[in-house]
C-alpha positions, 0 to 999 in steps of 0.5 A: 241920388233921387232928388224931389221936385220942391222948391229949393229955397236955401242950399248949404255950402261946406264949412260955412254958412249962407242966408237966404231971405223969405219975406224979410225972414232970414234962413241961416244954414251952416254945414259941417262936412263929416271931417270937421263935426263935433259933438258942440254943433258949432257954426259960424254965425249960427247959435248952439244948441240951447238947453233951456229955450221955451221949447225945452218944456213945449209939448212936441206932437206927431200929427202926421207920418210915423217915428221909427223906432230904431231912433230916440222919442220926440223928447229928443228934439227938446231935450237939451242934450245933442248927439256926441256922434255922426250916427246916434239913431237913439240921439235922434228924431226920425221918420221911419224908412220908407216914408216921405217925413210927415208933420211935426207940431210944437205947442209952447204952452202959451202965446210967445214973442218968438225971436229965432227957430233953430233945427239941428241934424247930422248924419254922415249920408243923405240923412244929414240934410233938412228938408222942410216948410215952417207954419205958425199960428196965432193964439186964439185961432181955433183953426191951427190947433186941429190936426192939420194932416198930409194933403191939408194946405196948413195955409188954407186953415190958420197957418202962416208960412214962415219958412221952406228950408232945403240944406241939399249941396247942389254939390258934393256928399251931403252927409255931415252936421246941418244947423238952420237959424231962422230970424227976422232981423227987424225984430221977433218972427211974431207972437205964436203958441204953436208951431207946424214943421212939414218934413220931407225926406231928403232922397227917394232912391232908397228907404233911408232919406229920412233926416235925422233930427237932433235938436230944435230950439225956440228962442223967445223975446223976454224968455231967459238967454239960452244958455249951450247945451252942455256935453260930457267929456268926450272919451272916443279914440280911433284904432287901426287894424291890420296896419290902417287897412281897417279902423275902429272907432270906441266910444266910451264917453258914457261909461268911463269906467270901461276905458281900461277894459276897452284898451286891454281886452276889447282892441287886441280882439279887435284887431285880430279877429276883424281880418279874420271875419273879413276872411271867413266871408268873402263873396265876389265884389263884395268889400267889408266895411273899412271903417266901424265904431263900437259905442258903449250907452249907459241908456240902452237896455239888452245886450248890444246891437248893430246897424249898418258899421255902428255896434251899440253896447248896452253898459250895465250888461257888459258890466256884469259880463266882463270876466264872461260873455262880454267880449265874445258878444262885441265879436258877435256884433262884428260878425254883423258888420261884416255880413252886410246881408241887407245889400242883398235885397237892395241888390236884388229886387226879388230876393226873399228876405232872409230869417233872422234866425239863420243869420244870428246862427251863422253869427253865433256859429262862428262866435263859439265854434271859431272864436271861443270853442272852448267855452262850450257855449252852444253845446245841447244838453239833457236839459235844453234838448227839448227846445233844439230846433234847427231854426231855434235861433242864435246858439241852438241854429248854431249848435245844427249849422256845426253838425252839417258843417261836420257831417255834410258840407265843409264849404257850408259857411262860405257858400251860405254867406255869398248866397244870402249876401247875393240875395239868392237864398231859399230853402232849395239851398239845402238841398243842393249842397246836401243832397237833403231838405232843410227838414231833414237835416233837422231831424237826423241833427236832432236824432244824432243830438238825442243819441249822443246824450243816450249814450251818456256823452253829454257836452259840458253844459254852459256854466 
């Protein structure tokens, strides 16, 4: 791991807590390796998250640096509610991948006694850490309450340093829970309405250092005690596959009415279909993921989606899906986590990125021609014949990618996954394993489509 050149001012030791003092300030930062991080956020000597500090109703403002959107708004830093898991991207504040952080403003809405600043992250990688500088100004100071942007000095136009913070191990893996306390324990910090954090990423040698922010409480003088956030029971139970070669953790705290379904119909599919892809995708070197989690989020609209080993299920979807496409689309998402596509690139600087709807059609080739053939689900019909394109995405790139499979290469889903896994794909692919363009193909899969519905032989249509 890349490190930056800053100033470490405070480094955190596992499973405990160490102070470091700035001008009479004092840093607290406690660390939670991944084994021992619960949803409480609990450190010694450190509060818990508050659900009802000033800056539960303070206005948090990006004036420097871009949100990325696969994570939650910045109502999520004051929301009063933390993450129930190490990787929650929707839980979570962070900047987006490429970016060195950027700066974060807090306005408490009036001058405050501030006592105590706390900043909660976790992540089981490099974006567990908390790498930034804290400013405050003063009520009535015009100068601070411009947008102070990258490249300004906050010090040069009314901001006081209060704090650099740097909770990077000198040792070990840095993923885990991070809780940073900063007080001054001769009294209050000062009399502030706002307050600037300049966040850095935490690594350089890939786009993913940015922190993922779960929490920041401001606790004032005078101002009601915090009272911890409070948190649902947590319903998360870890299953193994394939006798504890893999392991699936299910997440159904927010939705306990999908409990029995969970254990009755998604763990046995689980567990035998998991081996299964890992068989169906080889590659030379390459090693699916032993451990991933599927978590079912009241919140979240759509149907369901996967980042790196983390599957997201939308509850109110599958709800409506159970008798139906529910578990075929948990499958789907797995055929995800196996893929691991992004390695390619990574792996290979001048490998092209590869189109979506390839890689969503080889998932959903092996979704309902390998797992539920019987539904018929990707079958052409008379009336979506029109829209069948080869790269129309999802069932219809699946309904072409079975036609070559049948008709062309029966080694297509193994050579096509090691070439874009290895990051060498283009359209010459085609060509090579066919003897056939990639445009050709299309059309004589259409013109058979075309012909096969002529002669009446339509596929049972999808109920």
């Amino acid at each position: 791991m890349k490190i930056m050149n800053r100033n470490l001012v405070c480094a955190a030791l596992a499973a405990a807590v160490s102070t470091s003092a700035w001008g009479g300030i004092q840093i607290a930062i406690g660390h939670n390796p991944n084994d021992q991080a619960t949803a409480k956020f609990h450190f010694p000597g450190i509060p818990a998250p508050a659900r009802n500090d000033p800056a539960t109703q303070a206005q948090f403002i990006l004036v420097d640096g871009r949100r990325d959107a696969n994570g939650g708004n910045l109502d999520v830093l004051h929301d009063g509610r933390a993450p129930t898991e190490e990787d929650q991207p929707g839980d979570n504040f962070f900047f987006t991948a490429g970016t060195d952080g950027g700066r974060l403003l807090i306005d408490l809405g009036e001058a405050t006694d501030v006592s105590r600043i706390n900043t909660y992250s976790w992540h089981p990688g490099a974006r567990g850490p908390q790498v930034y500088n804290l400013y405050a100004g003063q009520e009535g100071d015009t100068h601070f309450v411009a947008r102070v942007q990258r490249g300004t000095d906050p010090g040069t136009c009314g901001w006081k340093c209060l704090a650099q913070v740097d909770t990077r191990p000198k040792t070990g893996e840095p993923g885990g829970q991070y809780g940073v306390s900063i007080h001054d324990p001769e009294g209050v910090l000062g009399r502030f309405r706002y307050l600037l954090l300049d966040i850095f990423r935490t690594e350089s040698g890939d786009g993913f250092g940015n922190t993922f922010y779960s929490e920041i409480d401001v606790w004032g003088r005078g101002t009601p005690a915090p009272t911890e956030v409070s948190s649902n029971p947590v319903r998360r139970q870890t299953v193994p596959i394939e006798g504890g070669k893999y392991e699936v953790t299910l997440d159904t705290t927010d939705t306990p009415d999908l409990q029995d379904w969970v254990e009755k119909e998604v763990i046995p599919m689980v567990q035998k279909w998991y081996p299964n892809l890992v068989q169906l995708l080889p590659s030379d070197g390459f090693e699916a993921p032993r451990k991933f989690s599927i978590t079912f989020s009241k919140d979240m609209q759509g149907v369901a989606a996967t980042g790196g080993t983390r599957i997201r299920c939308a509850a109110q979807w599958f709800r409506g899906n159970l008798k139906g496409e529910a578990k075929g689309a948990i499958l789907h998402e797995m055929v995800h986590v196996v893929q691991q596509y992004g390695r390619g690139r990574r792996g290979n600087p001048t490998a092209g990125r590869v189109p979506g709807w390839l890689t969503e059609g080889l998932t959903d080739y092996i979704r309902w021609y390998l797992y539920e053939p019987a539904s018929h689900g990707a079958e052409i019909t008379s009336r979506n014949l029109a829209r069948a394109r080869y790269d129309g995405n999802y069932r219809i790139t699946a309904n072409f990618l079975n036609w070559v499979i049948n008709t062309c290469d029966r080694d297509l889903l193994l050579q096509l996954n090691t070439t874009i896994r290895e990051g060498r794909y283009d359209e010459e692919f085609w060509k090579k394993r066919t003897g056939r363009t990639i445009q050709d193909l299309g059309a004589e899969w259409r013109a058979a489509l075309e012909k096969k519905l002529g002669d009446g032989a339509s596929p049972k249509p999808v109920s």
